[in-house]
Structure formats: C-alpha cells, structure tokens
C-alpha positions as CSV (number, residue, x, y, z in Angstrom):
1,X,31.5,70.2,109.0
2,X,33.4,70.1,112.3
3,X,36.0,73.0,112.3
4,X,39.8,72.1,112.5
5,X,41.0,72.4,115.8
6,X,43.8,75.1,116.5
7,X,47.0,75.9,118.4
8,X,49.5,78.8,119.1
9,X,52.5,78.0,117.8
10,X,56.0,80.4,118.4
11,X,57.6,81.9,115.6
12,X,60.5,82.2,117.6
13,X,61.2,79.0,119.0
14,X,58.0,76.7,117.8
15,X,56.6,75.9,121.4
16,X,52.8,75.1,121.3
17,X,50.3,76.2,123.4
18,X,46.1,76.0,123.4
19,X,45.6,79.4,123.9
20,X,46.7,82.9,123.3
21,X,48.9,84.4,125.4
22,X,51.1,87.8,125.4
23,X,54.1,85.5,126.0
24,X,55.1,82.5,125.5
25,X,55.5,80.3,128.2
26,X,58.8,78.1,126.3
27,X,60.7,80.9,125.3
28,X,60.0,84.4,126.8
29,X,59.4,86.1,124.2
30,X,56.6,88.6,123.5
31,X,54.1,88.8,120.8
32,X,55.0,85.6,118.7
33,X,52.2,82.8,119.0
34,X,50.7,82.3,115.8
35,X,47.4,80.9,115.5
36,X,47.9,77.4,113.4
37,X,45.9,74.2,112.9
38,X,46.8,71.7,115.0
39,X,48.4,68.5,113.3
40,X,47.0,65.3,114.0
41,X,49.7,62.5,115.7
42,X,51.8,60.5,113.3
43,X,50.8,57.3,113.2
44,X,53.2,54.1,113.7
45,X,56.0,53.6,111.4
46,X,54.7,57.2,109.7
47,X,57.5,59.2,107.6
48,X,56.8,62.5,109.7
49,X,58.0,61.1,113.1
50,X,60.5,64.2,114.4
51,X,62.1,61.4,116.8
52,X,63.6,59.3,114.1
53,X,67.4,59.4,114.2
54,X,69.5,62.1,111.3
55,X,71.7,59.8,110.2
56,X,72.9,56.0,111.0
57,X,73.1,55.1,114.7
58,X,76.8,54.5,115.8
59,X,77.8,51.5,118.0
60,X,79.0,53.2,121.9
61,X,82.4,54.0,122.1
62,X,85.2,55.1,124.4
63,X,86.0,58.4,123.5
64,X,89.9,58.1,123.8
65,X,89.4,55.0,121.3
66,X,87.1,57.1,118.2
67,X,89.9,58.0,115.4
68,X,90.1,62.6,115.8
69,X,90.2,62.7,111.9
70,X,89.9,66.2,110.3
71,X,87.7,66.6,108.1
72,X,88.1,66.5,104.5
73,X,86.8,69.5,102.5
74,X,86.1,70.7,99.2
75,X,87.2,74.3,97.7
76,X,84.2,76.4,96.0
77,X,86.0,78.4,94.1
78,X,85.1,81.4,95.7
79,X,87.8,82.0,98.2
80,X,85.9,85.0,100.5
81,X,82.8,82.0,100.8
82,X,85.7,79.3,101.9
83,X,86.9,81.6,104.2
84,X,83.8,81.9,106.1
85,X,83.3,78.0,105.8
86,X,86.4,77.1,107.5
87,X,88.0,75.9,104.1
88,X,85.0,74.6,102.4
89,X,82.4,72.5,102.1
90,X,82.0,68.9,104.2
91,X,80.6,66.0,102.9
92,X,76.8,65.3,104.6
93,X,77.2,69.2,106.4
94,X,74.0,71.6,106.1
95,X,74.3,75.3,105.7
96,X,71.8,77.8,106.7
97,X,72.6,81.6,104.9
98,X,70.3,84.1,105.6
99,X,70.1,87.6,104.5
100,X,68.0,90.4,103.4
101,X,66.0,90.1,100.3
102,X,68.1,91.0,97.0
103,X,71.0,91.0,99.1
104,X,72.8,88.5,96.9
105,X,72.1,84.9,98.5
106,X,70.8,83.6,95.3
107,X,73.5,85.1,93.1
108,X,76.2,83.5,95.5
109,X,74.9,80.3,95.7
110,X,74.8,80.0,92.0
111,X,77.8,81.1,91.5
112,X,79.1,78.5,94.1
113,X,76.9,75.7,92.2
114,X,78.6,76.8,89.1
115,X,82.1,76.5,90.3
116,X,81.3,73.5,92.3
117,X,79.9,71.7,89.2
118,X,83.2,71.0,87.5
119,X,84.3,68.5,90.1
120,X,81.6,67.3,91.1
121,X,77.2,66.8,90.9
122,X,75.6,69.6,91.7
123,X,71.5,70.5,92.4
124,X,70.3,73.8,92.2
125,X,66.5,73.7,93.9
126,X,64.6,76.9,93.7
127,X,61.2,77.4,95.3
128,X,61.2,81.4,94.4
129,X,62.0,81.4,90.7
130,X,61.2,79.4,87.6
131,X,64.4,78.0,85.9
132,X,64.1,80.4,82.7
133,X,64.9,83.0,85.5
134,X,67.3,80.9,87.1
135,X,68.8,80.2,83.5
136,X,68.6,84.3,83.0
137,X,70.4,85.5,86.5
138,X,73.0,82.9,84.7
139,X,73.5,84.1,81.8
140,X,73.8,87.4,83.1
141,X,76.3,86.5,85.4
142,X,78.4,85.1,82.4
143,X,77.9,81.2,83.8
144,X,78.2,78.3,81.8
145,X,75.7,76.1,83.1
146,X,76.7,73.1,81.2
147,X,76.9,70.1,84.1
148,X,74.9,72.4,86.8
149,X,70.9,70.3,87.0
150,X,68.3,72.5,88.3
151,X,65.3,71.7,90.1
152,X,62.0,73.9,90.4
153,X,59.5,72.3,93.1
154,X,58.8,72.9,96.3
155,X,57.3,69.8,97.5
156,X,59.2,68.2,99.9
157,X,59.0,64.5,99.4
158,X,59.2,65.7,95.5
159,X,62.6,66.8,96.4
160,X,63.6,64.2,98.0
161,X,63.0,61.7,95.4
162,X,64.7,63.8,92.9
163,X,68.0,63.8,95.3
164,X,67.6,60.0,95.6
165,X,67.6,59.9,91.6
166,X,70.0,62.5,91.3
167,X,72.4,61.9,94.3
168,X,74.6,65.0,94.0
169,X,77.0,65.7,95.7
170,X,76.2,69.5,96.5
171,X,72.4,70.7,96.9
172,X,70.8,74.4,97.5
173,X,67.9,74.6,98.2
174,X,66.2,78.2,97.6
175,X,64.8,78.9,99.9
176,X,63.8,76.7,103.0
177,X,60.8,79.2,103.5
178,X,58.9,77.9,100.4
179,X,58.9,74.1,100.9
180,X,55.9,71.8,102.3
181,X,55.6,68.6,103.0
182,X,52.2,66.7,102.2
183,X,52.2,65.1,105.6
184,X,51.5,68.6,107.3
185,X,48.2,70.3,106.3
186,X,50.1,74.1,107.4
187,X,51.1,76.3,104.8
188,X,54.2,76.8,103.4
189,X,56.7,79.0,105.8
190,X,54.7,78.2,108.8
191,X,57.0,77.0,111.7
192,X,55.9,73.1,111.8
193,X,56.5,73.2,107.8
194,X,59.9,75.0,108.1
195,X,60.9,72.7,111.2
196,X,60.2,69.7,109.6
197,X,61.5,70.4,105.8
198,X,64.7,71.7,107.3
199,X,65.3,68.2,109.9
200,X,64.2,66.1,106.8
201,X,66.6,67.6,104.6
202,X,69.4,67.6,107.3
203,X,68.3,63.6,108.0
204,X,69.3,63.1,104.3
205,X,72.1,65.1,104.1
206,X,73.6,63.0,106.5
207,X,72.2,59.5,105.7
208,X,73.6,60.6,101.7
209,X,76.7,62.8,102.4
210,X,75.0,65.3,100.6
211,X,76.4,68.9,101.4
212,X,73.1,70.8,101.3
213,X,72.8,74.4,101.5
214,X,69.3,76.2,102.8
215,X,68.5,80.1,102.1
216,X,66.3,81.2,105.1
217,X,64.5,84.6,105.0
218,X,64.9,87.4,107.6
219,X,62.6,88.7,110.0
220,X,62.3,92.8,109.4
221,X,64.6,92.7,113.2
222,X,66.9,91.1,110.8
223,X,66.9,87.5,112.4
224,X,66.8,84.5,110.5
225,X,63.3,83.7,110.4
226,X,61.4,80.6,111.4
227,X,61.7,78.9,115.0
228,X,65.2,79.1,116.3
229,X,65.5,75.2,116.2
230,X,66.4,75.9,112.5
231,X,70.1,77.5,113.4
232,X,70.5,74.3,116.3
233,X,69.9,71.7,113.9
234,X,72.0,72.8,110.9
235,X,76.1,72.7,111.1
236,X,76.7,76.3,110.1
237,X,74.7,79.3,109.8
238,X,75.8,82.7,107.9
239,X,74.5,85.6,107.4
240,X,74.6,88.0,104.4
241,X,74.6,91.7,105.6
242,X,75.4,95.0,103.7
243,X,73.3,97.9,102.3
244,X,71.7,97.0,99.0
245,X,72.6,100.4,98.0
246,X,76.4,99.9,98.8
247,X,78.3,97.6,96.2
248,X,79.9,95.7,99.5
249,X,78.9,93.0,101.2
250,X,79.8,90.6,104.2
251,X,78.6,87.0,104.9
252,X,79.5,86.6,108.4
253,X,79.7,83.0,110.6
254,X,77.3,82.7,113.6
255,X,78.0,79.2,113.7
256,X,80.2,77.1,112.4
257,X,81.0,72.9,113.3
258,X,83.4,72.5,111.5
259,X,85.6,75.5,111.5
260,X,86.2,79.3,113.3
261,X,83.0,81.6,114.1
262,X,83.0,85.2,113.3
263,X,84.8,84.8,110.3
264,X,84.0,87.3,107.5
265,X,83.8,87.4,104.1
266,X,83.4,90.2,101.7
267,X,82.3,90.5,98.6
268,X,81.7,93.5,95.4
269,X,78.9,93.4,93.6
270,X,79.5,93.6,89.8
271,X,78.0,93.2,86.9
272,X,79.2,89.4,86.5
273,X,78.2,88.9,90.0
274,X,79.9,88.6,93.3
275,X,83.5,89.5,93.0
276,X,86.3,88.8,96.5
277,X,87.5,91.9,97.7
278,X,91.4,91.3,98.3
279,X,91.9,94.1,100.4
280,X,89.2,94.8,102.4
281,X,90.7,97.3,104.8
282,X,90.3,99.6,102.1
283,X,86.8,99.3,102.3
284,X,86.4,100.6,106.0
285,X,89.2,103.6,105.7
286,X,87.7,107.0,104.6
287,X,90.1,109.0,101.6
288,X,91.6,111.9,103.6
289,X,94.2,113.7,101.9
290,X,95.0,115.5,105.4
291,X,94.2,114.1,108.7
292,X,91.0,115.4,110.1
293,X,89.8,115.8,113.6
294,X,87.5,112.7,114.9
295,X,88.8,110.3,113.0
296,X,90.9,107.5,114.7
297,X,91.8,104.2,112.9
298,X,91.3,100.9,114.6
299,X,92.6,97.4,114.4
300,X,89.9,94.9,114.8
301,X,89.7,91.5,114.5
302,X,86.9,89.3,112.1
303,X,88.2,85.9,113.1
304,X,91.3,85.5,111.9
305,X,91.0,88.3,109.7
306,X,92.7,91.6,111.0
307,X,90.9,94.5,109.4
308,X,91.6,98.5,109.7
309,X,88.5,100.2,110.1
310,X,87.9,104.1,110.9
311,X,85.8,105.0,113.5
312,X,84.3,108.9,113.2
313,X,83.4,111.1,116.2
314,X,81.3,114.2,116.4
315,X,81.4,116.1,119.0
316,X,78.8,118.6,118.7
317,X,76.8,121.4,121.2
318,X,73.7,119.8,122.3
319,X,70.7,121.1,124.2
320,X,69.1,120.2,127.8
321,X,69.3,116.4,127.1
322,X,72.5,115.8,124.7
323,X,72.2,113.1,122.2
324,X,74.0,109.7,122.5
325,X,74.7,107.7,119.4
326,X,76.4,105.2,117.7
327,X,76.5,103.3,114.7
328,X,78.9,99.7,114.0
329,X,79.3,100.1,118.1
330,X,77.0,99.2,121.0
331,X,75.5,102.8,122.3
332,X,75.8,101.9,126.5
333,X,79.3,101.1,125.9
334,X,79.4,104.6,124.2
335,X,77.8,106.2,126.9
336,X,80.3,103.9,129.8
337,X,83.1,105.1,127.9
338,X,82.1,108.8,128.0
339,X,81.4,108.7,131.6
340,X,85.4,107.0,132.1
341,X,86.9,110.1,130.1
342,X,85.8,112.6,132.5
343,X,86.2,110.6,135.7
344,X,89.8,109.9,135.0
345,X,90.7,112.1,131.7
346,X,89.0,115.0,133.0
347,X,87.3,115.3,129.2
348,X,83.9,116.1,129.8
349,X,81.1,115.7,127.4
350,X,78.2,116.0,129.3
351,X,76.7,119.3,127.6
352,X,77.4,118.3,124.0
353,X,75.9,115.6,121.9
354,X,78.1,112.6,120.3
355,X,77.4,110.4,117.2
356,X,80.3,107.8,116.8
357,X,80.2,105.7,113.5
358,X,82.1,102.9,111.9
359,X,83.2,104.1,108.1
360,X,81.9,101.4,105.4
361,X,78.9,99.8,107.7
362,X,81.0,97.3,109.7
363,X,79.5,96.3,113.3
364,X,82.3,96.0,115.6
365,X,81.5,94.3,118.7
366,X,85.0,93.6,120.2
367,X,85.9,95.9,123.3
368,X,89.5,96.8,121.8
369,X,87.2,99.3,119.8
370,X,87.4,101.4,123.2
371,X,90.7,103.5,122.7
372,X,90.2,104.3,119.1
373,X,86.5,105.7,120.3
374,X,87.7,107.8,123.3
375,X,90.6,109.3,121.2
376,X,88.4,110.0,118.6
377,X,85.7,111.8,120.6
378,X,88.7,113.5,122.1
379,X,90.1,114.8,119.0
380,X,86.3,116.0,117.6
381,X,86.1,117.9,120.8
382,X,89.9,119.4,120.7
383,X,89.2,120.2,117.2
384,X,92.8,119.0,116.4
385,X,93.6,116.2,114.0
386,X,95.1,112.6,115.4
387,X,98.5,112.4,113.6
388,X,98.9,111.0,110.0
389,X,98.9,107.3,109.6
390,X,98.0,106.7,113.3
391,X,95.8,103.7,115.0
392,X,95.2,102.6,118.4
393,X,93.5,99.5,119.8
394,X,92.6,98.7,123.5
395,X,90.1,97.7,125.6
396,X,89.3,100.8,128.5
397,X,88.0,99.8,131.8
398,X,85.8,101.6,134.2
399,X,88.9,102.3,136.5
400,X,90.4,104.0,133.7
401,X,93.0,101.3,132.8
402,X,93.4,100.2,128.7
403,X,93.6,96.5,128.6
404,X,95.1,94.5,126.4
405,X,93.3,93.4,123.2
406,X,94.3,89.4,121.9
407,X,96.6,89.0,119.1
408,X,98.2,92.6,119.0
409,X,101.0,91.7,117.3
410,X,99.0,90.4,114.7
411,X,97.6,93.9,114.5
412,X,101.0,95.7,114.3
413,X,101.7,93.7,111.7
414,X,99.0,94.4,109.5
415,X,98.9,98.2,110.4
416,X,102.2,98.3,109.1
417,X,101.8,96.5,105.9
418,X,99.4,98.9,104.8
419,X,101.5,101.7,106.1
420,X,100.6,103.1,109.3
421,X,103.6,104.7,111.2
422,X,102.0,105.5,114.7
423,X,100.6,102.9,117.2
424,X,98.9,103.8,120.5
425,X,98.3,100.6,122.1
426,X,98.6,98.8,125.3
427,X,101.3,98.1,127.5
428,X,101.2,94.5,127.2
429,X,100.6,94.5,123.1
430,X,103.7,96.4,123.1
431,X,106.0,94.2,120.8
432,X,109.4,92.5,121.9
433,X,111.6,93.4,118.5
434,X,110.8,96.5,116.6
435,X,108.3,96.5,113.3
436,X,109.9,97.9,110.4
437,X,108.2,101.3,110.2
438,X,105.8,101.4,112.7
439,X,106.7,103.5,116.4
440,X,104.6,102.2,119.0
441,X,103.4,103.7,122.3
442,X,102.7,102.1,125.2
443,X,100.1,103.2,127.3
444,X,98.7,101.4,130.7
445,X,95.9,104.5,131.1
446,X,93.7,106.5,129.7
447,X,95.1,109.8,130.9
448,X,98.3,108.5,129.7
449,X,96.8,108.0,126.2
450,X,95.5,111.5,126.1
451,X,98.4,112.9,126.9
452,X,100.9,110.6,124.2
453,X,98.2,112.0,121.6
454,X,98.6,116.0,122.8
455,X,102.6,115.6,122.4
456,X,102.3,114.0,119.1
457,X,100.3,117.0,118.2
C-alpha cells in the first residue's frame, strides 16, 4: 500500500512546507511545523474550495455613494457581554471567545443562548458534551430551556444542514476545535480542519445572517489556538481571562468590527452562573482600614470603562543581583522607570529588589500606569504611607517629565464618585472648574511629584 504523502503545516499561522524545519519560513516562528498528511487538490466545482467568496458578491461602487448605516444590534441580556460586543450581537457577525479550560466559556454562552431564545431562534452546538450534560449545566444554572434547540455533532457538513433546517437566528458552536469536515482526511483540531470549519461557518453566517459564536481553545502560552487566520477571518475575538481559583472574571476585546477594542467585561461566578459585577473598581482596590506604605491607586482606562485599580510595591534588601518584578505591568518598563527615579528623583533602587503588582489580577498595559508605580515604589522604600483616598495617573518619560494620560477628566470624575479626595496628576489633565470633593495637583515632573507626596505627608 503506497504511504500517504506528508507536509509541515504551522500551527501558528498554517503555512505549508515539504520539510522539517526549526522555523517556518511564512511566519517566523520557532518550533511549530506539524507533520500532517497532505490533502489532495479540490476538484472543479468541489465544496472545499477556500477561494469561494463568504457571502454574496456586491455590484462596484463609489464609496461616497454606499448608504454609512449603523448597524442594527440585538441585546443578550447580559449587559457585562454587550459591553464587550459594542452593544450586542449583529446579524451574519462571527465571534471567536477563547479562554482557559473551565474558565466559564460554556456557562456564558448558555446563558446568552438562554436569554437570547425569548426573542428569537437560537442553536446551541456542542462538540465537547452530550446534551444530558448540556441539559445538566442548565439546570444547575436555574435555565429554563424551553425554546433553546441543542445540537450534539461535530460533523461539519452535519451541521450545516441542521442550520439550513433550523435557520436560527443565533448559533454557538462549542467548540471550533472539535469539528471535521469529511472533505479533509486530517483529524479533528488540526490546522487545515480548524481553518476550513471556521471559513465554512463564517461563509454561512454571512450568506444566512446567522450570528454564530465559535469557542476556540488556548495554547498553554495562553493564545487562542489554531493558525492565526482564525482571529483574521472572524468579526470579533474575545478572550475570557481570570484565575479559576478567583470568583472574577474578564472577557476582554482583541478585536472587534463592529464596535470599541479593549473593552472589558467582568463577571462573578455563582452558583446560578455568571453574574455582572456593577462596580468593578471594587474588585481591583485592596480593604485597608489605614493607608499603608506601597500602595498607590490608579485610574486606568478598559475602553470606555474607567476602572480604579491599586498597584503594590515592595521595596525590599536584595543581594548582588537585586530582583526585578512585576505582575499586571510590563517588567522593562519597570526596570525604565526605576532607572528615571534616580536619574532625575535622586531615589535610588539599585541595591534593593522590587516586586510591583496589580491587586485583583488585572493586566494594565497603558503607560499612565507610570506615576502611580514610581510613587508607589517610593513610598515602600520611605516606609511612609501615600495619603488616605489618594490616586495619581500619568505617563513618565525618560527625561523625567509626566505626560499627560487621555481622558483625565473622565478619571477625576470617577475617582471622585467613589470618593477619593487627593489627585496627583498631570499638568495638562488638570481640570478647568473644580470637582466636588476632589483637590487635584498638578505636576509637570517627576521630582515635582515626589516632592507634592513628601508635603502631603
């Protein structure tokens, strides 16, 4: 029997080559050709031809003439989820949520389907579960279940005839991982079968405006897994993050076609589920009765979504080679920003070790982190508390300047709603008229910032 011929196909970003190689020669990256059998070439007028247009082709047009219509979206229920979506759902979009596993994914989405099933048809497709489990994580979860239809296949083509019978209106598909198609001999979760199930799927969503949802698995780096064609062909990607031993948890945008990126959501996990958290600054502030030294509260922005967050410094004696590290912030901006407190604060660090943290497992990746850091570290080292219901926000440059951070009165504004007094922050987020409650000082440099903080002390 003549033996199949192979190929090395990249888990990253699906490029095929006929060898082995450290690197692949597409997308850079080390370590990720698979060994796969090679498909044979799709005949004419075959079903699996990846060229084929994903929806209706569209007469040319000026673009000053096409009608800018906004489109028209549909409420899940679950306001933390619509958040992230931009409003919710579009008609004929495809959503791509990733996350650890027992995370929550399939708990969301079913509660989601649930909600959704009142107005309108709904599919619930599980590749990973039987529907007596299915049936059991909803009667757990206190849903009804009365007009939501659930599908358990993972056959492609199966699927997609039960969509054509069905037509719903709103489809999940869990997950995107376990599906095959019968016109690839590859196994199920290979690249070529995840490629291909998720630009058939799209192809119908749009052909049907059919909103379907796809849960991808994560890679143990924590990237969505499967070639990264998968997040370019979908409309919106999210991601589900939090520590399954914390009862919190954030789905964050990556991507998002119809509304803002790097909106958050966040959810409590309960015993009827996923639950929106109303507040979440709460989550991100540590329970001090008394100030305490090393702790600085910052205003960061998820979005549109101003959160209070507390970032901890220690400032500890370290040995020969003193330790650097952070978690929730980037560690070479850590070690930048110790390196601008002793050129132009005269602070110096360089014999102790520092471990910065964000309270509550929040990454913060904005650079108006910067001030809240350095005063932190300051006041760890100093061994004095920051004053009671104080914050500070800012971006620090290299020359020693603080920057300001966008939307700062935004900030103010929430700082003071949840009743914060004091405000370092920079010159230019300084506001015009007076907040009720709140003093705010100016600063233009670090130094100057350091030395607001010791006469408030």
């Amino acid at each position: 029997m003549a033996r199949d011929k192979t190929v090395y196909t990249c888990r990253d970003c699906g490029g095929t080559n006929a060898k082995w190689l450290g690197k692949c020669p597409h997308c850079g990256a080390w370590n990720t050709l698979d060994e796969t059998i090679a498909e044979p070439p799709p005949g004419p007028g075959s079903k699996n031809n990846r060229f084929q247009a994903l929806a209706r082709s569209q007469p040319v047009a000026t673009l000053a003439d096409i009608e800018a219509a906004d489109v028209a979206r549909t409420p899940t229920g679950l306001e933390e989820l619509d958040r992230v979506l931009g409003g919710g759902i579009v008609e004929g979009g495809v959503v791509l949520i990733g996350g650890d596993p027992g995370i929550g994914k399939s708990t969301l989405l079913l509660q989601a389907a649930e909600a959704l099933s009142h107005q309108m048809k709904v599919l619930y497709v599980t590749g990973e579960e039987s529907g007596a489990q299915v049936a059991l994580r909803a009667h757990r979860l206190g849903l009804g279940g009365q007009q939501l239809r659930v599908l358990a296949e993972i056959g492609l083509e199966r699927i997609q005839a039960t969509l054509a019978l069905e037509q719903p209106a709103f489809c999940v598909i869990d997950s995107i991982q376990t599906l095959y198609s019968d016109q690839l001999t590859s196994a199920p979760g290979s690249v070529a079968q995840v490629r291909e199930c998720a630009a058939q799927l799209t192809r119908t969503a749009k052909a049907s405006g059919c909103t379907i949802v796809l849960v991808g698995h994560v890679t143990k780096e924590g990237a969505l897994a499967g070639p990264r064609v998968l997040e370019h062909i979908v409309d919106t990607v999210l991601y589900f993050e939090g520590d399954t031993h914390s009862n919190f948890r954030l789905v964050r945008a990556i991507k998002n076609r119809f509304g803002a990126v790097n909106e958050i959501g966040v959810f409590a996990m309960t015993e009827k589920g996923l639950k929106g958290v109303a507040n979440p600054s709460a989550i991100f502030l540590s329970s001090h009765s008394e100030p305490v030294p090393g702790a600085c509260v910052l205003v960061t922005l998820e979005g549109t979504r101003p959160l209070l967050v507390e970032i901890q410094a220690l400032v500890d004696a370290g040995g020969p080679s003193p330790r650097r590290l952070s978690v929730g912030l980037e560690r070479d901006r850590l070690a930048m920003l110790l390196a601008v407190l002793h050129r132009h604060a005269g602070v110096s660090c360089a014999d102790q070790d520092v471990f910065v943290n964000a309270v509550g497992g929040v990454r913060i990746s904005e650079p108006a982190a910067d001030l809240a850091v350095l005063l932190a570290i300051q006041s760890s080292l100093r061994g004095r508390p920051l004053p009671k219901g104080f914050l500070a926000f800012g971006e620090v440059g290299l020359a020693g300047e603080v920057r300001p951070a966008p939307r700062g009165q935004e900030r103010l504004k929430e700082a003071a709603k949840l009743g914060f007094t004091v405000a370092l922050v920079p010159k230019a987020n300084a506001p015009r008229k007076a907040i009720e409650g709140l003093t705010v000082h100016p600063v233009e440099r670090i130094e100057q910032a350091i030395d607001a903080v010791r006469q408030m002390g």
